[in-house]
Backbone as a printed PyTorch tensor [residue, N CA C, xyz], in Angstrom:
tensor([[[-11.2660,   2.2140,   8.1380],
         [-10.2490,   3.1500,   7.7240],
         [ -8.9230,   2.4000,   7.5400]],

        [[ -8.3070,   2.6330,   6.1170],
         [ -6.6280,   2.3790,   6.2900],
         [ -5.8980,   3.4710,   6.7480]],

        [[ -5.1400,   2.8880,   7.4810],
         [ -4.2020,   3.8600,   7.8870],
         [ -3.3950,   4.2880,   6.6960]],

        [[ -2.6910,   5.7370,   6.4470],
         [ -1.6010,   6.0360,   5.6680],
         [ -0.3840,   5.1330,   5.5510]],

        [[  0.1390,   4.2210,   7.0750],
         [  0.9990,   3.1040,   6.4720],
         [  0.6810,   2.5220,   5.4350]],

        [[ -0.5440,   1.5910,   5.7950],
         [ -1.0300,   0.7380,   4.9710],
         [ -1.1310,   0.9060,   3.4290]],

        [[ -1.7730,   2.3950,   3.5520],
         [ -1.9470,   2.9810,   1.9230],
         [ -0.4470,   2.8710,   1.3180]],

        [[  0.5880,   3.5060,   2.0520],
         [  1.8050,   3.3010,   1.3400],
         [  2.1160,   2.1400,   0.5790]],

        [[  2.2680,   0.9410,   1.8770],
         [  2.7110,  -0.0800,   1.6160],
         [  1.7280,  -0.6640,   0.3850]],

        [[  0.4490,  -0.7290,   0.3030],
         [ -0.2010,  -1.5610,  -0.4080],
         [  0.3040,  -0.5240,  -2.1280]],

        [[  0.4110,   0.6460,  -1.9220],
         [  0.4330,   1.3450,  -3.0680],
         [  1.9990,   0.9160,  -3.8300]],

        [[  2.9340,   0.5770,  -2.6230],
         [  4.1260,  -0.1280,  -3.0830],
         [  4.1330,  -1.6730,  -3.6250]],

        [[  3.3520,  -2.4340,  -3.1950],
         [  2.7010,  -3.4710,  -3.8000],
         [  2.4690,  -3.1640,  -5.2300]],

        [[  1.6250,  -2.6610,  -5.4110],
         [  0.9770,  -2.1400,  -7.0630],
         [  1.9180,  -1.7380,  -7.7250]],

        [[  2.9300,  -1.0690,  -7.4350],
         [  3.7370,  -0.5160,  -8.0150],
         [  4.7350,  -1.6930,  -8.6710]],

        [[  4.7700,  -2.8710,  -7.7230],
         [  6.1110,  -3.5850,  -7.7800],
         [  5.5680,  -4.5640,  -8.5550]],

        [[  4.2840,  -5.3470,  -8.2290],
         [  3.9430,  -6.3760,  -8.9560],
         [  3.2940,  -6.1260, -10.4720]],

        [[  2.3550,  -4.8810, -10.7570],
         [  1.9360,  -4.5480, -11.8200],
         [  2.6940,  -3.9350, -12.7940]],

        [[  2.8860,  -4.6690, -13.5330],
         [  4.1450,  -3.8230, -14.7220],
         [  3.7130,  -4.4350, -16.2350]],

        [[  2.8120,  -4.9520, -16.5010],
         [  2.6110,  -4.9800, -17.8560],
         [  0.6860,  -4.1910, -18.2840]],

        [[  0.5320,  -4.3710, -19.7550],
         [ -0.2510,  -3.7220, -20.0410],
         [ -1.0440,  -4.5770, -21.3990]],

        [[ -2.3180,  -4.8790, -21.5240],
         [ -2.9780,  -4.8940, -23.0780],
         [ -3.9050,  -4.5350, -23.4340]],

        [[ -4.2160,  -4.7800, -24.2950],
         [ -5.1740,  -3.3040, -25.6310],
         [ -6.3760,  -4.9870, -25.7800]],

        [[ -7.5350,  -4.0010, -26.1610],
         [ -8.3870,  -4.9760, -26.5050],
         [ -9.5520,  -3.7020, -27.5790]],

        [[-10.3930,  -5.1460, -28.2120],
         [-11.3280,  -4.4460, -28.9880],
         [-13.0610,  -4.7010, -27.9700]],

        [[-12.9300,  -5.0240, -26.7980],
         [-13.7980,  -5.3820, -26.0240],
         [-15.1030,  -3.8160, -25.5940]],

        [[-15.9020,  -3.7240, -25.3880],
         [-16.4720,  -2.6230, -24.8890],
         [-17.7050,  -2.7240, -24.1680]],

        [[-17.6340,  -4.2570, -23.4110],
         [-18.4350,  -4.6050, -22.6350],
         [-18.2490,  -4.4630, -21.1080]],

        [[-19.7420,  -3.8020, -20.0930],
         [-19.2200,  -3.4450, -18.7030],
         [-18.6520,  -4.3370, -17.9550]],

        [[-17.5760,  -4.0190, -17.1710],
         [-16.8020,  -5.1810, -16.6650],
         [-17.3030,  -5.3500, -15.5210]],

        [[-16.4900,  -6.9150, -15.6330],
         [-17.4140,  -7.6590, -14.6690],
         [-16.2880,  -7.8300, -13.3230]],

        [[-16.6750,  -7.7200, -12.3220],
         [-15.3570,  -7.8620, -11.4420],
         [-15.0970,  -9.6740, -10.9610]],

        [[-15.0390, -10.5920, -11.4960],
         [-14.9970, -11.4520, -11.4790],
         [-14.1240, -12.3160, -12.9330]],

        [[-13.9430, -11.3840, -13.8680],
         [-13.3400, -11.9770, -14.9350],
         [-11.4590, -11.6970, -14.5460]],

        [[-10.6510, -12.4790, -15.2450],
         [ -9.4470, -11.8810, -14.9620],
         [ -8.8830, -11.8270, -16.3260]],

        [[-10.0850, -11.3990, -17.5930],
         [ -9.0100, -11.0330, -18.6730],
         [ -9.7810, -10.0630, -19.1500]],

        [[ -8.8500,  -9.6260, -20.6530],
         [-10.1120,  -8.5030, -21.4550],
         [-11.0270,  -9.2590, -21.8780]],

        [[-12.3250,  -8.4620, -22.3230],
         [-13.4450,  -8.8770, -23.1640],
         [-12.4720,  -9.2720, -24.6390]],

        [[-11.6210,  -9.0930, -25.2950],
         [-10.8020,  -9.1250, -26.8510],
         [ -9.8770,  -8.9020, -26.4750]],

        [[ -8.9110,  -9.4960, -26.0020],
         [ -7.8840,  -9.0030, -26.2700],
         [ -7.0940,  -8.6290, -27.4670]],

        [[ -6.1980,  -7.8670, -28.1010],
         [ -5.2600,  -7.8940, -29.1250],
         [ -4.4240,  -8.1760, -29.0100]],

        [[ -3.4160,  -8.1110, -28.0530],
         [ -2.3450,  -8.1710, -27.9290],
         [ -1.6630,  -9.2140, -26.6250]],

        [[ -1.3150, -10.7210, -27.3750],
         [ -1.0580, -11.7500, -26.3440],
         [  0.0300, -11.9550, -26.0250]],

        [[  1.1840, -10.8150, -26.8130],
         [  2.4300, -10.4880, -26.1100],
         [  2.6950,  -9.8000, -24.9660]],

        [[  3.3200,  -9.7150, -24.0490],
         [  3.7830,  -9.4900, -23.0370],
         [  3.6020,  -7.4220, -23.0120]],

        [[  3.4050,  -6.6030, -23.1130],
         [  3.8590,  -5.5560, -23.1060],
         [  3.8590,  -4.8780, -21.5960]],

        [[  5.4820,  -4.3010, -21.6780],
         [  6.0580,  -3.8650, -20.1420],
         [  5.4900,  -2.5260, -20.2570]],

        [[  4.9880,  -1.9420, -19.3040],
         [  4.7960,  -0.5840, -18.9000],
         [  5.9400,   0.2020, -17.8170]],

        [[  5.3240,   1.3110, -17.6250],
         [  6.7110,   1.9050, -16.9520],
         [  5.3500,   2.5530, -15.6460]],

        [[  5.6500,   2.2830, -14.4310],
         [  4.9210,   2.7340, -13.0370],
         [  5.6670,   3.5420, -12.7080]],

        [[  5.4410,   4.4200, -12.1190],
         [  6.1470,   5.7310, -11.1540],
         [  5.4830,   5.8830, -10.3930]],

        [[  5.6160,   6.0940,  -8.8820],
         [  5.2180,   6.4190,  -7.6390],
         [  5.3790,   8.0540,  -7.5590]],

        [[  4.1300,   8.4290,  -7.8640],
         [  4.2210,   9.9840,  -7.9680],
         [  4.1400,  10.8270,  -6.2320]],

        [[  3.8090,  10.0300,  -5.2580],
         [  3.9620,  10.3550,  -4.2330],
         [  3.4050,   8.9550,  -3.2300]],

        [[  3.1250,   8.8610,  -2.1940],
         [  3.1750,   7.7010,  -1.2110],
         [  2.0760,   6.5920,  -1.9260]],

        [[  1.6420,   7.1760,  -2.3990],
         [ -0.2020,   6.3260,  -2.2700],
         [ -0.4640,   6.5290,  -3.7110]],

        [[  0.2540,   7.1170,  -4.2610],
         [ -0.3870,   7.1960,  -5.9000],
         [  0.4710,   6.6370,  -6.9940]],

        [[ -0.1560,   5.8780,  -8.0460],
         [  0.8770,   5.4380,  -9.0520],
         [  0.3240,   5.8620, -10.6970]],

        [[  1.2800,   5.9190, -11.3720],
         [  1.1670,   6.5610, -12.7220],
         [  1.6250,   5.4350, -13.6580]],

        [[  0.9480,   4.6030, -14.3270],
         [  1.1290,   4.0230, -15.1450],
         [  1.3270,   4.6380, -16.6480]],

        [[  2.3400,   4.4360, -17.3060],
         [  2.3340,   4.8680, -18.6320],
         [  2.4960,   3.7730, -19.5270]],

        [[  2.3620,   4.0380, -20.6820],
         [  2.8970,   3.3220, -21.7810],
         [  2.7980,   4.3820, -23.3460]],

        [[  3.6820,   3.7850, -23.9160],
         [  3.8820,   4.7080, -25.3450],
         [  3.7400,   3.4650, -26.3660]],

        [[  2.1640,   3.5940, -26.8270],
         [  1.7770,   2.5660, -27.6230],
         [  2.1250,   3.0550, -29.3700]],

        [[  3.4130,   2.2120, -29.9380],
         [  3.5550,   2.2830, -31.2460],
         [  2.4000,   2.0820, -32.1450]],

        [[  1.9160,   2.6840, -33.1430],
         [  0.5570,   2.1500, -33.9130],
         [  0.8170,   1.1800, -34.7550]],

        [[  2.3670,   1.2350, -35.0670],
         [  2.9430,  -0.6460, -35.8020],
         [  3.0390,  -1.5480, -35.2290]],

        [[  2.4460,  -1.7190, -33.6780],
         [  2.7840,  -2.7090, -32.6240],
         [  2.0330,  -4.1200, -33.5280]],

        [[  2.8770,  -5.1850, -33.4020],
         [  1.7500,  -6.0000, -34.0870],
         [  0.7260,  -6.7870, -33.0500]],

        [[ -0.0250,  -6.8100, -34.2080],
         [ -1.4250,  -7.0900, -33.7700],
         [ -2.1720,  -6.3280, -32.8040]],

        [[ -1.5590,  -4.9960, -33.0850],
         [ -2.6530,  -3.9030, -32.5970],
         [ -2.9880,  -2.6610, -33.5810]],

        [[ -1.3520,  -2.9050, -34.6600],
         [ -1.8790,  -1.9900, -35.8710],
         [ -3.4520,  -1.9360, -36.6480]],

        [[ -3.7840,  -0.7590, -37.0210],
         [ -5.3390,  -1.0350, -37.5830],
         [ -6.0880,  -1.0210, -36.7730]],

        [[ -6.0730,  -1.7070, -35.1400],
         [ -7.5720,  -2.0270, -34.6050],
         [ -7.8960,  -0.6290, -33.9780]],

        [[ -9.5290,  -1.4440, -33.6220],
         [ -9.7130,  -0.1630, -32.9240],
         [ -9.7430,  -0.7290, -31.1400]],

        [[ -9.3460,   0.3900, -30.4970],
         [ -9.0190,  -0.2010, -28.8950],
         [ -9.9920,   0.3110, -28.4660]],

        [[-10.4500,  -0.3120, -27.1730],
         [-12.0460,  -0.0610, -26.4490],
         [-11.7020,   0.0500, -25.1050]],

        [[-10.9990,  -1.3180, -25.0250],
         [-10.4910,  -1.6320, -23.3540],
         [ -9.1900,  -1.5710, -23.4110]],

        [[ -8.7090,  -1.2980, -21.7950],
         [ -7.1620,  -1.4130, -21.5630],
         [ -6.9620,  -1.8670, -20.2300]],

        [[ -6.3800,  -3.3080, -20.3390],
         [ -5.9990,  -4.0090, -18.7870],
         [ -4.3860,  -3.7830, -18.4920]],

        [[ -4.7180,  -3.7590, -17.1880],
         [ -3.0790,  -3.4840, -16.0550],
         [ -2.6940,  -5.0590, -15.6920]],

        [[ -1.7450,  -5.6260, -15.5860],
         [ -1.5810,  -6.7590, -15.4020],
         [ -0.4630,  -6.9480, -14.3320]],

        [[ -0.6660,  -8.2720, -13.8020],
         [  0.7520,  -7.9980, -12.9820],
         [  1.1070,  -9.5830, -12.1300]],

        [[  2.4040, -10.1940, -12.1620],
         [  2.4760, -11.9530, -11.9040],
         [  2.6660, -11.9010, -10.4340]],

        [[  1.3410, -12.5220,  -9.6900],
         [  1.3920, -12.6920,  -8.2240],
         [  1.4700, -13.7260,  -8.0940]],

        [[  1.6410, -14.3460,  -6.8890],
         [  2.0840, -15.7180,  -6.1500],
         [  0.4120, -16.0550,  -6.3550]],

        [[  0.5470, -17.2940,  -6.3030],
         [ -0.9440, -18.0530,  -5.8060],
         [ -1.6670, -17.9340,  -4.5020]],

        [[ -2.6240, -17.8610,  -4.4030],
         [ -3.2940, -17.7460,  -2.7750],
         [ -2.9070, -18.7780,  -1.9070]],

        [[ -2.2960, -19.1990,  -2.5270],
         [ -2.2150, -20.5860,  -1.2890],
         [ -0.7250, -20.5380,  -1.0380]],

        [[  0.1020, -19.3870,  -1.7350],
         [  1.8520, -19.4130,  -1.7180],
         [  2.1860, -17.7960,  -1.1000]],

        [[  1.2050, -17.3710,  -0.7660],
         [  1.4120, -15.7640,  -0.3650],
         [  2.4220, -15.9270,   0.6680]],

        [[  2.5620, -16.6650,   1.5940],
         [  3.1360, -16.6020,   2.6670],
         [  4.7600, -16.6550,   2.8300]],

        [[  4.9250, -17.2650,   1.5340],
         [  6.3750, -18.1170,   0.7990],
         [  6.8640, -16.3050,   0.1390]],

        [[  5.9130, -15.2120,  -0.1570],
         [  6.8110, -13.8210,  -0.4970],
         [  7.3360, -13.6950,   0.4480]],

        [[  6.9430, -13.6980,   1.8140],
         [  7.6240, -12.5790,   2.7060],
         [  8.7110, -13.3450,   3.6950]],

        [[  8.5060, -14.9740,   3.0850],
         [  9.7200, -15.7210,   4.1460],
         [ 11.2720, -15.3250,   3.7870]],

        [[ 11.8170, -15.2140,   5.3380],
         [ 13.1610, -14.8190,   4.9820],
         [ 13.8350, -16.0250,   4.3180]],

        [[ 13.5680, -16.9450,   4.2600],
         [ 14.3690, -18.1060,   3.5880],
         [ 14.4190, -17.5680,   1.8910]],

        [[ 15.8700, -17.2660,   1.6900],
         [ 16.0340, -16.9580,   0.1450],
         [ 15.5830, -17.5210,  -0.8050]],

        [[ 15.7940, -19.0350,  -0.1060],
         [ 15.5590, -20.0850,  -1.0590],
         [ 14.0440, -20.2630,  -1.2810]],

        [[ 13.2560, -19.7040,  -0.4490],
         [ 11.6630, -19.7670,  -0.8660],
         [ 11.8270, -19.8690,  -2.2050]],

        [[ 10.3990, -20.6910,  -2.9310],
         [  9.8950, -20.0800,  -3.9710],
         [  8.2780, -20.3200,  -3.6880]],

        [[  8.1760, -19.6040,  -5.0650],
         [  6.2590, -19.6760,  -5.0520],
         [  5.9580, -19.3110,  -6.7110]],

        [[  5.0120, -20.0940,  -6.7530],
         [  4.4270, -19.9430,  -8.5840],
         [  3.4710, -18.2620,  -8.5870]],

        [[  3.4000, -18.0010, -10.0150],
         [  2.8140, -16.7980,  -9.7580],
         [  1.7950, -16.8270, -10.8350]],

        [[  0.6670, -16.1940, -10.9540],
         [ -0.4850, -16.1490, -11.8790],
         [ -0.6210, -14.7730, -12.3660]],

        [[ -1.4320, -14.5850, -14.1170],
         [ -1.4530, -13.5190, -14.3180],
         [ -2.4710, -13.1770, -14.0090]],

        [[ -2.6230, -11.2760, -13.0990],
         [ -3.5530, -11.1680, -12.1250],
         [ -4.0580,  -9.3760, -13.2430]],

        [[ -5.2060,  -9.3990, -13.5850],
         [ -5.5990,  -8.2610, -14.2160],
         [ -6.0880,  -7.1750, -13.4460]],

        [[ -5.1230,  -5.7650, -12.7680],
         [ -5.2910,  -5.6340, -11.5450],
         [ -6.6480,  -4.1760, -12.0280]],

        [[ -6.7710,  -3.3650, -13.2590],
         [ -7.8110,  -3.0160, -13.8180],
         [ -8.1620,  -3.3990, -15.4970]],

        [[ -9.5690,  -3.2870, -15.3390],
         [-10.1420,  -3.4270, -16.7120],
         [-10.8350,  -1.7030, -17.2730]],

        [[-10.5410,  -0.9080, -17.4990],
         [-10.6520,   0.1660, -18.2210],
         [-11.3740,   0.1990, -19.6360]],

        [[-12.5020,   0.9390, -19.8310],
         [-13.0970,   0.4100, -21.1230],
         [-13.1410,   2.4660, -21.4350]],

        [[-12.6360,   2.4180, -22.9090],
         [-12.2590,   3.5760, -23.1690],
         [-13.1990,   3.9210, -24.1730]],

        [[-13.2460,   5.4100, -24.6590],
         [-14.0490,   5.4700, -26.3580],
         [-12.8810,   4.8880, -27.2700]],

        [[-13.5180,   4.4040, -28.4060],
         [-12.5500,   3.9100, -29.5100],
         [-12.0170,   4.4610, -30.1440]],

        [[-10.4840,   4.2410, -30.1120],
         [ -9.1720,   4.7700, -31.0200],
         [ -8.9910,   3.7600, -32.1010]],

        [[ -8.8730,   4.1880, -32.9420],
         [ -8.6970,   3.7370, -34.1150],
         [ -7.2510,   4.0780, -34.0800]],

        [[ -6.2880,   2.7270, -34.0880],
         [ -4.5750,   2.9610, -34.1070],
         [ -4.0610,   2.9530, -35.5550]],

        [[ -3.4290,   4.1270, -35.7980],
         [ -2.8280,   4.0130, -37.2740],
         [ -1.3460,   3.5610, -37.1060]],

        [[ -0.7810,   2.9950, -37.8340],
         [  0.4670,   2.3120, -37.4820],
         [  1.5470,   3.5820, -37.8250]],

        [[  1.1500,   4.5800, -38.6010],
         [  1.6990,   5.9340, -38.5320],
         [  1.8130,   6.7070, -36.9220]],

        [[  1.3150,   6.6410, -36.4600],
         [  0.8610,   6.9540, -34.8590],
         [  1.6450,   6.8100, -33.9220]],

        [[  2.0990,   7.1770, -32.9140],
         [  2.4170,   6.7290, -31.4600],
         [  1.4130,   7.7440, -30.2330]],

        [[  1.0620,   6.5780, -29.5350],
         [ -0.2360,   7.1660, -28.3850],
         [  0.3610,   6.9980, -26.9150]],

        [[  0.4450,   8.3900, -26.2320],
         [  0.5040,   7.8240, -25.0730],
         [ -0.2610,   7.5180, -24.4610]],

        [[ -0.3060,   6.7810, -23.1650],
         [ -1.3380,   5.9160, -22.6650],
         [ -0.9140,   5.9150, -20.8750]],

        [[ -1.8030,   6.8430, -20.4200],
         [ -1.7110,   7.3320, -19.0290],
         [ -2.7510,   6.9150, -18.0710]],

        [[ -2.2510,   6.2810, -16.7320],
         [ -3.7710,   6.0620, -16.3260],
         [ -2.7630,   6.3540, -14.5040]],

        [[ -3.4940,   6.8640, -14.0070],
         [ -3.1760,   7.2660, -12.1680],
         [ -4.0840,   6.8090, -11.5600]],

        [[ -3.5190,   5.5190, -10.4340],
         [ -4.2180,   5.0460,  -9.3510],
         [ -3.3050,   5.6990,  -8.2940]],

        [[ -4.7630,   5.6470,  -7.0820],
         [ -4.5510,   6.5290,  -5.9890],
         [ -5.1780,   5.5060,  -4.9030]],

        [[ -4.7970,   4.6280,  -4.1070],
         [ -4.8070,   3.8120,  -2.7130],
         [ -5.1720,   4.9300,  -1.3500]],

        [[ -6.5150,   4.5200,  -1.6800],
         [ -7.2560,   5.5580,  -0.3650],
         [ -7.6710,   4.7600,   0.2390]]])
């Protein structure tokens, strides 16, 4: 069992480190061992917006333009959450009070989501909603 602290805190984690998002044409079952999409489309950066809808739950959004480039036209299958963590071997270097810490960080794909296919018209804007819940 986690305790409800724990759920908080870890759900504040997710919240803080996961903030980007990409589209893929992938529609293969994921594997929990990969850390990217099956296709990605989109190898730009895109920021999402998280909200902590209450202790333990988070709401990821995004408002996907259909002129985004290099996602206009396709069709989307999968959708990964992304987010830049310290290395396993530098975890310890987040929580030191020394300011001056640092630590390198890796891109960490925190879900792989495989959707039915949207076909994006660049006429279009899609929102794009997904709620995790830390039980």
């Amino acid at each position: 069992m986690i305790t409800d602290f724990a759920k908080e805190k870890l759900a504040r984690l997710l919240h803080e480190f996961f903030t980007e998002i990409q589209f893929g044409t992938g529609a293969d079952a994921s594997n929990p061992f990969v850390n990217s999409l099956d296709a990605p489309l989109n190898t730009a950066t895109l920021t999402l917006t998280n909200v902590m809808s209450n202790d333990t739950t988070i709401d990821f959004t995004y408002e996907l333009v259909g002129s985004t480039t290099g996602i206009s036209e396709q069709t989307i299958q999968e959708v990964g959450i992304f987010g830049a963590l310290p290395e396993n071997d530098q975890f310890a270097n987040v929580g030191n009070a020394d300011p001056g810490a640092s630590y390198t960080t890796e891109s960490i794909m925190l879900i792989r989501i495989p959707i039915d296919p949207i076909r994006v018209s660049a006429s279009e804007v899609y929102d794009v909603v997904f709620t995790l819940e830390v039980e």
